[in-house]
C-alpha positions as CSV (number, residue, x, y, z in Angstrom):
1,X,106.6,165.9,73.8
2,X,105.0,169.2,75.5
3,X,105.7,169.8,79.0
4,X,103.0,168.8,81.4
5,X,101.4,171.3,83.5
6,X,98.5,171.7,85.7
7,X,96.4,174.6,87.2
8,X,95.2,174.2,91.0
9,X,91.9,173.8,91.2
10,X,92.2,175.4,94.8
11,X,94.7,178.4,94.4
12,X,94.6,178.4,90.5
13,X,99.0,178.0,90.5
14,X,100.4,176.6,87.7
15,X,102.2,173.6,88.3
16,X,104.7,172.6,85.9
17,X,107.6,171.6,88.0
18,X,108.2,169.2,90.6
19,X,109.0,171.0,93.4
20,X,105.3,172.5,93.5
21,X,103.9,169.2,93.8
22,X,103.5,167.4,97.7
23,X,103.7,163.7,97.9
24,X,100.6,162.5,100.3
25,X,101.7,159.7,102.9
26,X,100.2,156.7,104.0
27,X,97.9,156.1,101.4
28,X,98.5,152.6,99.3
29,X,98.3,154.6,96.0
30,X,100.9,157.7,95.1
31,X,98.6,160.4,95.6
32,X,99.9,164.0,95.5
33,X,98.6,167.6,96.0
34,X,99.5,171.0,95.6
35,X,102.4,172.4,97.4
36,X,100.8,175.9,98.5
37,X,96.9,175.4,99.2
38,X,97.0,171.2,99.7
39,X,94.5,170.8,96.7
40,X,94.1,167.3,95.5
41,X,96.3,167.0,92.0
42,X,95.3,163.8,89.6
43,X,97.7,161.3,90.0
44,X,97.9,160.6,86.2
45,X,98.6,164.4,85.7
46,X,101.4,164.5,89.0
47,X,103.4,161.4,87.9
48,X,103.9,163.4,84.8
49,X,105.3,166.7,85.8
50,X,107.2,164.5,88.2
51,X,109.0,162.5,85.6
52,X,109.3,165.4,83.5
53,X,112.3,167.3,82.4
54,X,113.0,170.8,84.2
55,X,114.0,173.3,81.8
């Protein structure tokens, strides 16, 4: 399978490991966002460069 990855709509970075990704708390749902600009990041499209494999 390809590596997920995802650009920002906010700062346009690429995200394509975990580690760029913030978790949002307090919501019923995981819902997650961009670590630098706090842009909203599709759940579908998080939980997959979450579970993914770092190279």
């Amino acid at each position: 399978m390809a590596p997920s990855s995802y650009t920002c709509d906010g700062c346009g970075l690429r995200i394509e490991r975990a580690m760029d990704l913030e978790k949002i708390e307090g919501t019923a749902t995981p819902s997650w966002r961009c670590g630098t600009c706090e842009t909203t990041v599709p759940a579908v499209v998080a939980e997959r460069i979450k579970h993914q494999r770092q190279r």
